[in-house]
N, CA, C and O atoms as CSV, one atom per row, in Angstrom:
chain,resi,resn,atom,element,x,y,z
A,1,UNK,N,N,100.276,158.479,113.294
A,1,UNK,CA,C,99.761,157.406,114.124
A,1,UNK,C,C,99.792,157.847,115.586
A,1,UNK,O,O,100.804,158.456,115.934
A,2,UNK,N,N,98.785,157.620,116.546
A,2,UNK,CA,C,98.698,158.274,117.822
A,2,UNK,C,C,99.241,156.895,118.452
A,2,UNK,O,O,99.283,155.773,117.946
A,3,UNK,N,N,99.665,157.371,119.789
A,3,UNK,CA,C,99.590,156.150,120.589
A,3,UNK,C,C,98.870,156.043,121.771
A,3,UNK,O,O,99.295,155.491,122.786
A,4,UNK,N,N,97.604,156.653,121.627
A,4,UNK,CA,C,96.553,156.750,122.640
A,4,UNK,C,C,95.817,155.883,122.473
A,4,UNK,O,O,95.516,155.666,121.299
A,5,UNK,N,N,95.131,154.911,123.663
A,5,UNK,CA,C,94.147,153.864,123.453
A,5,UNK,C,C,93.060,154.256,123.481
A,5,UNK,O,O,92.376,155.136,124.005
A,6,UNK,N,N,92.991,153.360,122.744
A,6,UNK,CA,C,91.546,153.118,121.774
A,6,UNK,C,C,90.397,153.824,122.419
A,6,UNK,O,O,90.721,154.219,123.539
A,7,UNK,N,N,89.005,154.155,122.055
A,7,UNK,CA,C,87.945,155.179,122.679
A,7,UNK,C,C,87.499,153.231,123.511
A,7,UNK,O,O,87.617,152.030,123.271
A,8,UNK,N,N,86.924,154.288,124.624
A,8,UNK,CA,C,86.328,152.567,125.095
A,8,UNK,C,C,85.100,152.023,124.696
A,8,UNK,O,O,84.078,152.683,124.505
A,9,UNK,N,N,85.165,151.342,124.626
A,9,UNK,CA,C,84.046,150.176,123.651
A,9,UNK,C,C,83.177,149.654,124.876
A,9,UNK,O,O,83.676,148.841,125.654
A,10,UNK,N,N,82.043,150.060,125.027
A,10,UNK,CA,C,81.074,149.977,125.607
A,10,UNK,C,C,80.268,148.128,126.187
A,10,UNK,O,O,79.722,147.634,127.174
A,11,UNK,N,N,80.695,147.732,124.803
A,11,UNK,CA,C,80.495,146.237,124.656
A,11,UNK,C,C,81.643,145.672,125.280
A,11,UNK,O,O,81.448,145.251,126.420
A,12,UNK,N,N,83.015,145.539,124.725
A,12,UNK,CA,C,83.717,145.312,125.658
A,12,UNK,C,C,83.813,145.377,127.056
A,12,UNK,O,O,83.913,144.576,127.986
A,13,UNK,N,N,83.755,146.538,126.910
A,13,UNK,CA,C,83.364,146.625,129.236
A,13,UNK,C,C,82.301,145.810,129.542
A,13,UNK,O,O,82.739,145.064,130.418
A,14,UNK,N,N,80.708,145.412,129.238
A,14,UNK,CA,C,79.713,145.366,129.335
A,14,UNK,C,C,79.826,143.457,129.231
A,14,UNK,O,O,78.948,142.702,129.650
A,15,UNK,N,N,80.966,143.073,128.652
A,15,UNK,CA,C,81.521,141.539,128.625
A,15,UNK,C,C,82.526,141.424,129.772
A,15,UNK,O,O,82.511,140.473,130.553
A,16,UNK,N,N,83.498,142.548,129.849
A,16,UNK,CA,C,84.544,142.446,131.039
A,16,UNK,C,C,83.888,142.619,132.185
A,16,UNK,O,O,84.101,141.700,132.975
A,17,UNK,N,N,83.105,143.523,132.611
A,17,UNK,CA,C,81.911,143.380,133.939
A,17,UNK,C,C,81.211,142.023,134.456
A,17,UNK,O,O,81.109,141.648,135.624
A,18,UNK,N,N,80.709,141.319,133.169
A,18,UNK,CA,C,80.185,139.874,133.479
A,18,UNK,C,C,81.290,139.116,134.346
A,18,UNK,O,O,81.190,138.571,135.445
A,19,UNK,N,N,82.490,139.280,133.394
A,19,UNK,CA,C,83.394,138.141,133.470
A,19,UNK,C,C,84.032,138.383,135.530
A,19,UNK,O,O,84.444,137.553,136.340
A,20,UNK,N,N,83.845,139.619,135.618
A,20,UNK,CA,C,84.690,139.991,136.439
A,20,UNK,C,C,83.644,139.928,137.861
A,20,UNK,O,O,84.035,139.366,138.883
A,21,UNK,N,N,82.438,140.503,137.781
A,21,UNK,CA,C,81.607,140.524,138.803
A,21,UNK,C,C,79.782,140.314,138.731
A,21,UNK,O,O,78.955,140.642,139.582
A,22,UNK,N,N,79.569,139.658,137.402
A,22,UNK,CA,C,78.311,138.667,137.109
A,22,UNK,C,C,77.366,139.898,136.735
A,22,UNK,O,O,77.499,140.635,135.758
A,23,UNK,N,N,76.302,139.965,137.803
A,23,UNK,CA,C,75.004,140.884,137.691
A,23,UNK,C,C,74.677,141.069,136.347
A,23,UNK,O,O,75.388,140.863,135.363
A,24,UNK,N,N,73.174,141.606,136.421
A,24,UNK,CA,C,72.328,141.479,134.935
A,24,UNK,C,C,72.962,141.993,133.952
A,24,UNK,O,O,74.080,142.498,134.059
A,25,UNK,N,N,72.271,141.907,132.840
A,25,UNK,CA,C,72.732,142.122,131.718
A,25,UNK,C,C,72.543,143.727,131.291
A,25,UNK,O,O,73.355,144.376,130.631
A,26,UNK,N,N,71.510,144.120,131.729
A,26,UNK,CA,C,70.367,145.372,131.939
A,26,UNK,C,C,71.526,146.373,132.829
A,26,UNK,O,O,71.932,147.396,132.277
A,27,UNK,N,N,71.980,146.039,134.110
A,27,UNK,CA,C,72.962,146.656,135.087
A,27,UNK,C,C,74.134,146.546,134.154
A,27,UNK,O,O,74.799,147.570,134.317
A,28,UNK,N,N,74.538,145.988,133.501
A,28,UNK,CA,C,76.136,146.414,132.940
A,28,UNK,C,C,76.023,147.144,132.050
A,28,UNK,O,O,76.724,148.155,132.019
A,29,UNK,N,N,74.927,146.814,130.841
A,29,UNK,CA,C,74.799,147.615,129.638
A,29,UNK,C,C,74.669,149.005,130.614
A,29,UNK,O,O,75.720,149.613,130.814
A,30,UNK,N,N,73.918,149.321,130.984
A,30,UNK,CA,C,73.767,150.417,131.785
A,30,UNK,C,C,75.080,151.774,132.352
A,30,UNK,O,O,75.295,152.959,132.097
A,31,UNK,N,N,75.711,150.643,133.270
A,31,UNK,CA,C,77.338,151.218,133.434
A,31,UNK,C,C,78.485,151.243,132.541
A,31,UNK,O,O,79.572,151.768,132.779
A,32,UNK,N,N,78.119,150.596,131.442
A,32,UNK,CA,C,78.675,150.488,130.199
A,32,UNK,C,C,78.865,151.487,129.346
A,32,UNK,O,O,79.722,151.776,128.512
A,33,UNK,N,N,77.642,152.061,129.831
A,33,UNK,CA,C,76.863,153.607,128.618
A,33,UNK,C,C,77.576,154.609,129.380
A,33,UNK,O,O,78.498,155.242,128.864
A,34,UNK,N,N,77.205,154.794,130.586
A,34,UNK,CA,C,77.762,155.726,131.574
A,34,UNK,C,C,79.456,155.826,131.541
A,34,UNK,O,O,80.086,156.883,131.533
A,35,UNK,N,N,79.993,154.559,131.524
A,35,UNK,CA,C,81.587,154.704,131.015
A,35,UNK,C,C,82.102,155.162,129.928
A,35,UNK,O,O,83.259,155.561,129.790
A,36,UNK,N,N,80.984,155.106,128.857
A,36,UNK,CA,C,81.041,155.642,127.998
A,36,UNK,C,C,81.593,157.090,127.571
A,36,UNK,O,O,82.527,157.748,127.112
A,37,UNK,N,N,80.063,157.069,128.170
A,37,UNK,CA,C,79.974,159.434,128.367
A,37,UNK,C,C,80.989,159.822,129.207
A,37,UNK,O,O,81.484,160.949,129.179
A,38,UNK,N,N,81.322,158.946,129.949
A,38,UNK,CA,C,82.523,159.566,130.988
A,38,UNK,C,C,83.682,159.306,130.061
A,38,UNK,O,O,84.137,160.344,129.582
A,39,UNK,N,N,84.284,158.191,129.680
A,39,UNK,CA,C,85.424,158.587,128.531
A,39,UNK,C,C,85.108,159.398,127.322
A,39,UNK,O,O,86.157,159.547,126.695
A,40,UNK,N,N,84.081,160.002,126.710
A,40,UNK,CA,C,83.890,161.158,125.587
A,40,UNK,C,C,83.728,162.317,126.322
A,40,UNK,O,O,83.916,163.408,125.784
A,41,UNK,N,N,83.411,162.226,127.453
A,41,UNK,CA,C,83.399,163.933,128.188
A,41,UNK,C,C,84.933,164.082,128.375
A,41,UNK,O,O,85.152,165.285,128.516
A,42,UNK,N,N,86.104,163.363,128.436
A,42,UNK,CA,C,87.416,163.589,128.748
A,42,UNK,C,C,87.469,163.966,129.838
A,42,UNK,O,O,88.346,164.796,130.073
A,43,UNK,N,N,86.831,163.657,130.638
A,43,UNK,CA,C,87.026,164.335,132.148
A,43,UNK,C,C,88.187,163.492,133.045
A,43,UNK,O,O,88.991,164.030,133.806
A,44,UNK,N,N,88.101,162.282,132.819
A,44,UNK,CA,C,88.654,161.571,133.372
A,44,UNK,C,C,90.357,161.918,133.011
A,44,UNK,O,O,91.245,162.138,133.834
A,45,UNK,N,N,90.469,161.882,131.466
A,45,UNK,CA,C,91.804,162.092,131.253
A,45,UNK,C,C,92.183,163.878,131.612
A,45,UNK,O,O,93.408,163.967,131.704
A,46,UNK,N,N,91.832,164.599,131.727
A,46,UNK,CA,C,92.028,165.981,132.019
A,46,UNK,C,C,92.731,165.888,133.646
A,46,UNK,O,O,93.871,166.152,134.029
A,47,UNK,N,N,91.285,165.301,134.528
A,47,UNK,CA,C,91.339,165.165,135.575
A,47,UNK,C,C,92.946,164.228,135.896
A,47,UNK,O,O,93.948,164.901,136.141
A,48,UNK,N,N,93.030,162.944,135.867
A,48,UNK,CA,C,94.017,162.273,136.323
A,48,UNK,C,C,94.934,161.762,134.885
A,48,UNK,O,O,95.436,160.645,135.010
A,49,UNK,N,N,95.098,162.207,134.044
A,49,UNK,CA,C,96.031,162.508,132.963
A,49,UNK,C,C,95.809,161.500,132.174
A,49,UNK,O,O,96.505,161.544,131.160
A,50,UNK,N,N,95.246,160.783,132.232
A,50,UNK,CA,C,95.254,159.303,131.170
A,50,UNK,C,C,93.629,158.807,130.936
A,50,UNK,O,O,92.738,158.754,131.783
A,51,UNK,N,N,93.572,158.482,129.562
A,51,UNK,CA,C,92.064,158.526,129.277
A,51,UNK,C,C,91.550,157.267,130.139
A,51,UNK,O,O,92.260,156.506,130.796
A,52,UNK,N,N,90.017,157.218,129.970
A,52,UNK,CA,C,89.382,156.024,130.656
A,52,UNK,C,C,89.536,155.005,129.951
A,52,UNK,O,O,89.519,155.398,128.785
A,53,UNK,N,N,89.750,153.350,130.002
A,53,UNK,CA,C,90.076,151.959,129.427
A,53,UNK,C,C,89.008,151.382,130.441
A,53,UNK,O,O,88.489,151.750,131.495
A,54,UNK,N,N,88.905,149.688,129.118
A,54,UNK,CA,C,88.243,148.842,129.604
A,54,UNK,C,C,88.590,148.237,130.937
A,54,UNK,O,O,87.936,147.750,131.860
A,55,UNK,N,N,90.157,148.500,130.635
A,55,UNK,CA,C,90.635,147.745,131.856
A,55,UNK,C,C,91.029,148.255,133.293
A,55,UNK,O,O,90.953,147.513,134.273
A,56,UNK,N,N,91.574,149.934,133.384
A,56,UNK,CA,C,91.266,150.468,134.080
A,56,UNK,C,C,89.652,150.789,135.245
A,56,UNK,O,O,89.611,150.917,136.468
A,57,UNK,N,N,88.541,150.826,134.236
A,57,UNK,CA,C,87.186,150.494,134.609
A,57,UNK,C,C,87.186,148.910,135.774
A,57,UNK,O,O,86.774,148.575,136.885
A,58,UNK,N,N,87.782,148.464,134.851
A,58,UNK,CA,C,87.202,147.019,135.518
A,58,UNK,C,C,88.435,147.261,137.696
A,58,UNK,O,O,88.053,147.304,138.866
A,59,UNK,N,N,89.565,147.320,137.145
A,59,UNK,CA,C,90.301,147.531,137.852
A,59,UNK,C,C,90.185,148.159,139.023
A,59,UNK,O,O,90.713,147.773,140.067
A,60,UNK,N,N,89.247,149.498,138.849
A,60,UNK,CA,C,88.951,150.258,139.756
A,60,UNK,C,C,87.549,149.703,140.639
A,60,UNK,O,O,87.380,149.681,141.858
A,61,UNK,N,N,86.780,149.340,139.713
A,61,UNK,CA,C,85.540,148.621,140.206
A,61,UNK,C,C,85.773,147.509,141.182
A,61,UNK,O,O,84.890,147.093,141.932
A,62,UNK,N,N,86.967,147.056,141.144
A,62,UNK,CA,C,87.563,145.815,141.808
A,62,UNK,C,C,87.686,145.944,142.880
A,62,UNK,O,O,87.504,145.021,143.674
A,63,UNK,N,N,88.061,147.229,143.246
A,63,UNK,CA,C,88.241,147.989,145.165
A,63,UNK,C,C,87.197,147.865,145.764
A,63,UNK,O,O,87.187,147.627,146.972
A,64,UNK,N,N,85.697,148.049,144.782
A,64,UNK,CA,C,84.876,148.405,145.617
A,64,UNK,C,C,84.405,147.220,146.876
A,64,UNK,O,O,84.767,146.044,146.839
A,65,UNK,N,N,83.580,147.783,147.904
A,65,UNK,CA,C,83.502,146.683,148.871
A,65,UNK,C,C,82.937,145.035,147.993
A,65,UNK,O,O,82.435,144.562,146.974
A,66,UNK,N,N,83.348,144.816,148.978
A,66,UNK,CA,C,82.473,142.744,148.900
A,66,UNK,C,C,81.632,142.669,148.727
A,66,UNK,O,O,80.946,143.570,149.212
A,67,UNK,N,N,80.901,141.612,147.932
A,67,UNK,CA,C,79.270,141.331,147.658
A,67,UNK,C,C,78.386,142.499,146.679
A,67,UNK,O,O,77.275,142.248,146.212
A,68,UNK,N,N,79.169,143.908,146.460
A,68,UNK,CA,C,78.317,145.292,145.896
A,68,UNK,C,C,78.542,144.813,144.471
A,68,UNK,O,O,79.533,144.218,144.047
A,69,UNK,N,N,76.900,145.356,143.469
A,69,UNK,CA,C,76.693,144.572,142.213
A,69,UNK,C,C,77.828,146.010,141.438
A,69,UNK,O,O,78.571,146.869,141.913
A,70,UNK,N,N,77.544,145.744,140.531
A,70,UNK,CA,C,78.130,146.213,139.018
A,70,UNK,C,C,77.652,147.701,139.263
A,70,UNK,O,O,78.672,148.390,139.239
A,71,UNK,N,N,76.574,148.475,139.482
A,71,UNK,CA,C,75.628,149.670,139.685
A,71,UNK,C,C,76.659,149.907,141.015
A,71,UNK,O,O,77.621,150.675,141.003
A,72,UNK,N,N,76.345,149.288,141.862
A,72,UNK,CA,C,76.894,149.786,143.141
A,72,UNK,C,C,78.850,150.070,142.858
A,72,UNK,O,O,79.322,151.200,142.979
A,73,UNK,N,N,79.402,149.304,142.628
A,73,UNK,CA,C,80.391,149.455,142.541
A,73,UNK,C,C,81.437,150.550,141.506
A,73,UNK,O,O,82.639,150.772,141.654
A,74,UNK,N,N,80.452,151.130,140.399
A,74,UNK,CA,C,80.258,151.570,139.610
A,74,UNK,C,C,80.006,152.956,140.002
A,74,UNK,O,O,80.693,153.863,139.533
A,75,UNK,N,N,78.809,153.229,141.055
A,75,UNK,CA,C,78.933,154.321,142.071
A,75,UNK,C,C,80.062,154.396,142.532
A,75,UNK,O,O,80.606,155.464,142.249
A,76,UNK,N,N,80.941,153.395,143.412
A,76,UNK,CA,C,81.683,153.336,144.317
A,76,UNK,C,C,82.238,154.173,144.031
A,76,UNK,O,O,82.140,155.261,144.600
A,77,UNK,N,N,83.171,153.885,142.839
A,77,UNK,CA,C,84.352,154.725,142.556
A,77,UNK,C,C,84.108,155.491,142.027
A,77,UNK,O,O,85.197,156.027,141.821
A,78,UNK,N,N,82.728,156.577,141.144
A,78,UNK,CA,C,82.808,157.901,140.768
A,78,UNK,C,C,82.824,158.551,142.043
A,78,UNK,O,O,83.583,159.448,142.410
A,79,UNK,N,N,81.745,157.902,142.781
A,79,UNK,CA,C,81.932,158.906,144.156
A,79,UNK,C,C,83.712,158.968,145.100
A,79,UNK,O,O,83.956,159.882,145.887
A,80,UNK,N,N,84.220,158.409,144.950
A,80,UNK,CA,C,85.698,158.235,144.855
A,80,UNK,C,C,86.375,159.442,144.101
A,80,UNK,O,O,87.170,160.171,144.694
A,81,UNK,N,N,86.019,159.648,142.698
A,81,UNK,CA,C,86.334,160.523,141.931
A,81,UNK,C,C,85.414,162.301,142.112
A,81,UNK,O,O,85.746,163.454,141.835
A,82,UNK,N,N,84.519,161.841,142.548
A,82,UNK,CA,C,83.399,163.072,142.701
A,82,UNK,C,C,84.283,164.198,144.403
A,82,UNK,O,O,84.304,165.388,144.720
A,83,UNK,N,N,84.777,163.047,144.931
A,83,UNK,CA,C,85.468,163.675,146.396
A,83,UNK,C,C,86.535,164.294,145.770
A,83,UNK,O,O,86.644,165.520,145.794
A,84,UNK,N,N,87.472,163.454,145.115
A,84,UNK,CA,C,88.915,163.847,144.561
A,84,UNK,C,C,88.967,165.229,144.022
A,84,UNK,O,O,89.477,166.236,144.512
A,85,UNK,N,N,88.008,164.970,142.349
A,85,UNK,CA,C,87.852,166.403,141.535
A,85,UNK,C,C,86.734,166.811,141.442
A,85,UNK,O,O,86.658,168.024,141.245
A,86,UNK,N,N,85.554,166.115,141.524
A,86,UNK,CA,C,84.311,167.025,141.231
A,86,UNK,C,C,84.160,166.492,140.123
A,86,UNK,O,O,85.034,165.953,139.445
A,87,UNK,N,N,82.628,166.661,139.789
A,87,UNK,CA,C,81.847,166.528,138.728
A,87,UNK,C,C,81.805,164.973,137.914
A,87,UNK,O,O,81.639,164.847,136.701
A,88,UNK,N,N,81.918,164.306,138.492
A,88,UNK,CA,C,81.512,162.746,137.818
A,88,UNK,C,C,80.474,162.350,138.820
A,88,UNK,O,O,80.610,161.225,139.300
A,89,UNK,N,N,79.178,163.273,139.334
A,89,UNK,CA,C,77.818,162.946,140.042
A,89,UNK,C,C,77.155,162.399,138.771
A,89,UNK,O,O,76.551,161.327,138.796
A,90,UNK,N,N,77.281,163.199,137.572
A,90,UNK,CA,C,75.820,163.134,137.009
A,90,UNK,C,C,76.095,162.026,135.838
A,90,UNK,O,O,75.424,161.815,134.828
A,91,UNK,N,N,77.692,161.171,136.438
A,91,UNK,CA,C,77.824,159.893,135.509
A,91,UNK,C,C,77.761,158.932,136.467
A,91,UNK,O,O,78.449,157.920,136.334
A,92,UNK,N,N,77.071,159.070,137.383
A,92,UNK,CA,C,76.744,157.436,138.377
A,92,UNK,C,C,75.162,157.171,137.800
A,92,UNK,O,O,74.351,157.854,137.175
A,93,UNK,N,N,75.178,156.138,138.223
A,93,UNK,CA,C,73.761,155.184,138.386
A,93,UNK,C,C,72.858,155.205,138.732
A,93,UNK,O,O,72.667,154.444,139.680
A,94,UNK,N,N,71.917,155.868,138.358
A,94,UNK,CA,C,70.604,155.821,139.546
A,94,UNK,C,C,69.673,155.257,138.942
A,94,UNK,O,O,68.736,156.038,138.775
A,95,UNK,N,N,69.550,154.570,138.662
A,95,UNK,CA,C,68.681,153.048,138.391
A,95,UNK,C,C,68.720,152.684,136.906
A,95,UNK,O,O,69.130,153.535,136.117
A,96,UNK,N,N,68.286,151.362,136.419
A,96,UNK,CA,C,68.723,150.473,135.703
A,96,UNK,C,C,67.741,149.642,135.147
A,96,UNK,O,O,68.066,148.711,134.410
């Protein structure tokens, strides 16, 4: 039995995004997918030691500035991560 959480569930995030900061349905599924590939590329857990979660996602998205949608905020923090280690460019958003 592992005690690593769960792979992240795309749908889940894509419900926790609504709940947390509204915008379309089209814009979350979207960053949803992208959180996706970014928790199966393992980059995230390599990089800062612990895999990607629904709730971590949401958490981090939470910093980003005031009023910025789901896409934007979603940028926010890879580019956050893109300064830190590199290579989470080609898991941001560029349109929806």
């Amino acid at each position: 039995m592992s005690d690593s959480p769960p792979p992240l569930d795309p749908e889940e995030l894509a419900t926790e995004l609504e709940r947390a900061f509204g915008g379309s349905e089209r814009e979350r599924s979207v960053v949803a997918r992208q959180a996706r590939d970014l928790a199966e590329s393992g980059k995230p857990e390599a990089d800062r030691g612990e895999p990607l979660t629904v709730e971590e996602v949401v958490r981090q998205m939470g910093d980003a500035p005031e009023g910025s949608g789901v896409a934007d905020r979603w940028n926010w923090w890879l580019g956050s991560l893109e300064v830190a280690y590199g290579g989470y460019r080609e898991f941001q958003v560029t349109r929806f």
